[in-house]
KELUMBA-482784 format. One record per residue (C-alpha): x, y, z. Coordinates in steps of 0.02 Angstrom, whole numbers, padded with zeros to 5 digits, always signed. Layout:
<sites>
XYZ...
</sites>
This chain:
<sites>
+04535-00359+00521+04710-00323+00533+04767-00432+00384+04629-00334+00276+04698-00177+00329+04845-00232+00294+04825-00298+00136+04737-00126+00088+04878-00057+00138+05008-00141+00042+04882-00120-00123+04881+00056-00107+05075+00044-00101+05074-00056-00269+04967+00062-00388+05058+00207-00303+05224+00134-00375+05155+00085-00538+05075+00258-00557+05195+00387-00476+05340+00353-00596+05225+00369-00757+05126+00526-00676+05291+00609-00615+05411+00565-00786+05243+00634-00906+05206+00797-00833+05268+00922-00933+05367+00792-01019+05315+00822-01207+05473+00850-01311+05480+00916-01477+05445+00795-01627+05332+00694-01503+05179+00613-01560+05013+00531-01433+05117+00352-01477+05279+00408-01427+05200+00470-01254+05118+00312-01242+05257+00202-01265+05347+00299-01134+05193+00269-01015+05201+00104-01056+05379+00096-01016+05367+00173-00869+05244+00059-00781+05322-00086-00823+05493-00017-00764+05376-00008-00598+05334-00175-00607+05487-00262-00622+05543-00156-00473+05381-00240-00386+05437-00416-00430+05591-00394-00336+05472-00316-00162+05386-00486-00198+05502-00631-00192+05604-00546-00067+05545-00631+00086+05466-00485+00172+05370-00547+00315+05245-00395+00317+05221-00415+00134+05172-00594+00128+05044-00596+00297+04890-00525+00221+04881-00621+00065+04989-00800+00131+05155-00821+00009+05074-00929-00107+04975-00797-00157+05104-00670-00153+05207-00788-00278+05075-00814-00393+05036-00638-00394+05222-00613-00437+05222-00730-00589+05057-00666-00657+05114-00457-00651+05259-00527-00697+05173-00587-00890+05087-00411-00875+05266-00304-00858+05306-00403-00994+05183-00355-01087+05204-00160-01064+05376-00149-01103+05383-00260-01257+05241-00139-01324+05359+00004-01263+05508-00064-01384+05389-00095-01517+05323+00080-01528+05511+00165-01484+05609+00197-01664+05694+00007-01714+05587-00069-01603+05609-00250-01578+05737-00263-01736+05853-00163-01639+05947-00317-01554+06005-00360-01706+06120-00233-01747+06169-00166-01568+06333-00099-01629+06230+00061-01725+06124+00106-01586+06155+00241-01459+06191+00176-01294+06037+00218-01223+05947+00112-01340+06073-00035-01317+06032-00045-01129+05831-00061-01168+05892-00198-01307+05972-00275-01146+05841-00260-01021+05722-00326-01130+05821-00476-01181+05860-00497-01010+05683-00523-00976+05635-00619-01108+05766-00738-01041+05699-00730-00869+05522-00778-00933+05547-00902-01063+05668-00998-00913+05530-00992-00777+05351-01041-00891+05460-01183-00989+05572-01249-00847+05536-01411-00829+05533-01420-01051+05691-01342-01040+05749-01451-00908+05825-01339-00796+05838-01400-00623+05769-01289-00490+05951-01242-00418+05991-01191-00586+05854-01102-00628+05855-01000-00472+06051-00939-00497+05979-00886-00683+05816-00797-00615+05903-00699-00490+06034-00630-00648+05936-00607-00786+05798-00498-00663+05946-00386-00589+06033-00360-00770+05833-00330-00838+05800-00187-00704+05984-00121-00718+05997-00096-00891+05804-00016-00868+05861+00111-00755+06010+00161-00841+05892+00168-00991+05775+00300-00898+05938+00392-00845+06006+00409-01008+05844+00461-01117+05880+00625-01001+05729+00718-01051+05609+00638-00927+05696+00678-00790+05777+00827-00840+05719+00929-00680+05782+00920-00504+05649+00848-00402+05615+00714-00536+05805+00655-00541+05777+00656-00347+05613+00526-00371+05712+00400-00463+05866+00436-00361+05731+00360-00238+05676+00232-00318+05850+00164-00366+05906+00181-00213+05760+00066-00143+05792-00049-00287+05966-00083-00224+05928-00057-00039+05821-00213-00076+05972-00327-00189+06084-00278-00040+05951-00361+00082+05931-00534-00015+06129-00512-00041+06205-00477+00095+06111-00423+00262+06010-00557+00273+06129-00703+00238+06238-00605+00369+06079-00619+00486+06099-00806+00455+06271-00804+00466+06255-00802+00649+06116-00920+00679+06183-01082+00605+06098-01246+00657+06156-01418+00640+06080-01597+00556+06073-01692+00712+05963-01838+00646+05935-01890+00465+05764-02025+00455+05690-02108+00307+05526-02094+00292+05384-02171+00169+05353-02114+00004+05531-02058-00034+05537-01927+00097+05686-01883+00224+05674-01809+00374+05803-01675+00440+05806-01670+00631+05894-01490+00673+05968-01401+00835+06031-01235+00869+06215-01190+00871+06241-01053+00966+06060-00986+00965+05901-01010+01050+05821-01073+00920+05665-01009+00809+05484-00972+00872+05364-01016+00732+05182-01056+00706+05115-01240+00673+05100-01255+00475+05236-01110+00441+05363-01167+00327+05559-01104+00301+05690-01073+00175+05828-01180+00212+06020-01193+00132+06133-01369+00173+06290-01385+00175+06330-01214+00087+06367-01023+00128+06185-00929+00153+06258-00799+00013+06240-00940-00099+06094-00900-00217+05984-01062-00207+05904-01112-00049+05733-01215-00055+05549-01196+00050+05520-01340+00156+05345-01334+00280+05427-01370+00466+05353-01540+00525+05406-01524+00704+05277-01450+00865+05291-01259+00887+05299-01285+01085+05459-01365+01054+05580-01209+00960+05748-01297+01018+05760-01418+00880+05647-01416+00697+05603-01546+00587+05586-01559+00397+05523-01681+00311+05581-01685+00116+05516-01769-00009+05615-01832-00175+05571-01753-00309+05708-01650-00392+05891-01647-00380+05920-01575-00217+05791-01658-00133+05844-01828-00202+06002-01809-00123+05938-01747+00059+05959-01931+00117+06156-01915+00075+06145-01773+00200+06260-01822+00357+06246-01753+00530+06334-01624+00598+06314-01548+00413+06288-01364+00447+06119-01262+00398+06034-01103+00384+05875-01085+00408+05778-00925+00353+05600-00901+00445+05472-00933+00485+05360-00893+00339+05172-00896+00283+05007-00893+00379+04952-01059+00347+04919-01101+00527+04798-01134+00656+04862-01007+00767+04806-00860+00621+04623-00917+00607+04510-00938+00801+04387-01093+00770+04276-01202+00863+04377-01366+00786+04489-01386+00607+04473-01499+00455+04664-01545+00398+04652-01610+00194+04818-01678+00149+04870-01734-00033+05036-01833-00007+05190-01736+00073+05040-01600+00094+05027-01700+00283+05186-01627+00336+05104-01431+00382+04956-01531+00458+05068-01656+00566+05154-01472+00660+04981-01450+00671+04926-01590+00773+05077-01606+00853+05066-01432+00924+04887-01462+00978+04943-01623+01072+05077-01516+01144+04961-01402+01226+04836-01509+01266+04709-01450+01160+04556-01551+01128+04457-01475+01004+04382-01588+00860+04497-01638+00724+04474-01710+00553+04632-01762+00441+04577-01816+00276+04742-01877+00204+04751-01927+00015+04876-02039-00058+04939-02139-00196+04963-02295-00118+04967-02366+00078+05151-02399+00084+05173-02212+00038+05077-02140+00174+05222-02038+00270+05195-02000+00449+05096-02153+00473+05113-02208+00637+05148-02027+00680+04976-01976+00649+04912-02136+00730+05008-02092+00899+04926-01922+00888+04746-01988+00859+04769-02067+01041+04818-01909+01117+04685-01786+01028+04499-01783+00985+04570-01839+00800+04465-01940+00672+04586-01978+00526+04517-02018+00340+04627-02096+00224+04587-02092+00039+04688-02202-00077+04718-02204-00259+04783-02379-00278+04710-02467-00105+04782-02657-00060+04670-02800-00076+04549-02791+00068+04540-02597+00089+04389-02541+00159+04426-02394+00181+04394-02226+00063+04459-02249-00118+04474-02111-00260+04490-01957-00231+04439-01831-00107+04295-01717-00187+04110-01658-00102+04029-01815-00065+04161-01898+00036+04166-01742+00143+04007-01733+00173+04008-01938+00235+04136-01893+00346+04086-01713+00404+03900-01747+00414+03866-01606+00595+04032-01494+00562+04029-01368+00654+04017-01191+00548+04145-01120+00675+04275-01239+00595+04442-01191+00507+04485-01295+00359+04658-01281+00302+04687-01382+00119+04892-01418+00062+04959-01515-00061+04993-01521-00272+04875-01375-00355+04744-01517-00439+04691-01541-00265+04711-01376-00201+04588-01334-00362+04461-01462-00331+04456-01432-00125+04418-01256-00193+04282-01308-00274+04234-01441-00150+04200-01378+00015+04087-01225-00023+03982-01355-00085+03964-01440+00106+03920-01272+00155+04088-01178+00213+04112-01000+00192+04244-00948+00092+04338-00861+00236+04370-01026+00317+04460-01091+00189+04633-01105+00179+04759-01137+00064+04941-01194+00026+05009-01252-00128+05172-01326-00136+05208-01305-00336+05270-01109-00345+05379-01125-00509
</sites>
């Protein structure tokens, strides 16, 4: 009840921003020579100036943001307003004198114009980057460092747009509204940008172990320098930065793989499958890193049930290993399932992990393979309703099923498990692929 009200909350907060600038900036904003179109460009303008405002409230790692909804969600919600902002203020430059043709010739338009031209080519930048990365082939640290430019220069050049175009803000109290809303827009870059790496600054950890794992994944063993340590919940996951300053731009998400009864030291396990990851192996201890979280509410600890149902795709076991590690931690004996889907049996990470935990929990494990070995007698395929229902033939209604790994599966689970009879509200989801 609290994350509903919350997330109520936070969705009144979002059509009050979109709507307060156009509402406030249009009343008694009509100047003369205006026609309905050049009112509605400048609503158009308006709420899309909102939204990329929005965009920034969303990837900024607020905690109180993120809860209701899980980050996941908050991230796809950022990409998709993000298509819709897009939307609004190309119509806006369309339907404003020159239009789109304005880039062209920069040098004859007033300034005012110039900085639109630049937000919006800013922003086509920014979009064309993040939908055709991987055809572009930007790597993700690239691609970050250009995301985080191109969307400050976009909502910049936006604002100094508004201020110049003087007439919709010609009056006191509404040059004190965007005085507002700037100032929240900065109060936010100056959060990513500075307070937060300072926050970090002074909670450094260390690479104290550095473990090859199956299916090209390494595993980071961390401990505190200086610090306590971090509290988190069993399937939370972490921004971490290695080997560099934490004002450096690019940091990656990494689920923790280590038991939340033991804070003093973490564990991440990282698969290769991009340029920094492929090079986490290199890593050496003592290397120094900071670690910002924890983040998301995938967890047993958000959701009360009689027993949980774990479905792993791959690297997706890492969330659901702090999971049963936890629970073996505290003794806990409720009934769990792990269905854990992979390509192949030498690329099953955490193998004997999980095996150890099966011997210290009421754990039944299910592993689905691809590509089994001669003699496999095991499940085959891949995971979908029948196969659940084999292996969950009494499940209790009471349980929690929590579903990570690549978004095919995370689709098909979807689909899947209302089919065995599961309420929707007992379903829960991570997906690993956010850009």
């Amino acid at each position: 009840m609290r994350a509903a009200a919350q997330g109520i909350v936070w969705i009144g907060v979002f059509l009050g921003v979109c709507v307060a600038p156009l509402t406030f900036a249009l009343m008694a904003a009509t100047h003369p020579g205006q026609g309905f179109w050049t009112d509605f460009s400048v609503a158009l303008g308006f709420v899309g100036l909102a939204l990329m405002g929005i965009e920034f409230a969303l990837v900024a790692r607020v905690r109180a943001i993120a809860e209701p909804f899980g980050t996941d969600a908050v991230i796809q919600f950022h990409r998709e307003i993000g298509y819709v902002g897009l939307a609004f203020v190309l119509t806006h430059t369309a339907l404003s004198g020159p239009g789109v043709f304005a880039a062209f010739s920069p040098a004859e338009l007033p300034w005012r114009a110039r900085f639109a031209v630049l937000s919006v080519l800013a922003l086509l930048i920014l979009m064309v980057t993040s939908v055709w990365r991987r055809r572009l082939r930007l790597s993700y640290e690239v691609w970050q460092v250009l995301h985080a430019i191109t969307a400050t220069v976009a909502v910049i050049a936006a604002l100094v747009h508004v201020l110049l175009v003087n007439h919709y803000i010609d009056s006191l109290w509404k040059q004190a509204l965007w005085a507002i809303m700037s100032a929240a827009f900065v109060g936010l870059l100056a959060w990513i940008r500075i307070l937060r790496p300072v926050r970090l600054l002074r909670r450094p950890w260390v690479v104290e172990r550095v473990i090859p794992e199956r299916g090209r994944t390494t595993v980071l063993v961390l401990r505190p320098h200086g610090h306590d340590g971090l509290r988190f919940q069993p399937g939370q996951f972490a921004w971490i930065t290695v080997g560099r300053s934490p004002f450096s731009v690019t940091s990656h998400p990494f689920s923790l793989a280590s038991s939340a009864e033991t804070g003093d030291t973490l564990t991440f396990a990282i698969k290769a499958l991009g340029d920094f990851t492929a090079g986490v192996r290199e890593v050496r201890p003592g290397t120094t890193v900071y670690v910002d979280g924890p983040h998301g509410v995938f967890s047993i600890d958000q959701y009360e049930g009689a027993g949980f149902c774990l479905i792993a795709g791959g690297v997706g076991v890492v969330p659901a290993l702090s999971m049963l590690r936890t629970l073996a931690d505290r003794g806990d004996l409720r009934p769990v399932v792990l269905f854990s889907a992979h390509r192949d049996w030498d690329g099953i990470t955490f193998r004997e992990d999980v095996d150890e935990l099966a011997a210290r929990l009421n754990l039944r494990v299910v592993r689905v393979l691809e590509h089994p070995p001669p003699g496999w007698t095991g499940e085959r395929g891949h995971i979908d309703a029948d196969l659940l229902r084999r292996h969950l033939p009494d499940v209790n209604p009471r349980f929690q099923f929590f579903v990570c790994g690549p978004n095919p599966m995370i689709d098909a689970m979807e689909a899947a498990i209302p089919r065995i009879g599961v309420p929707p509200e007992r379903i829960h989801t991570e997906r690993f692929a956010w850009v």
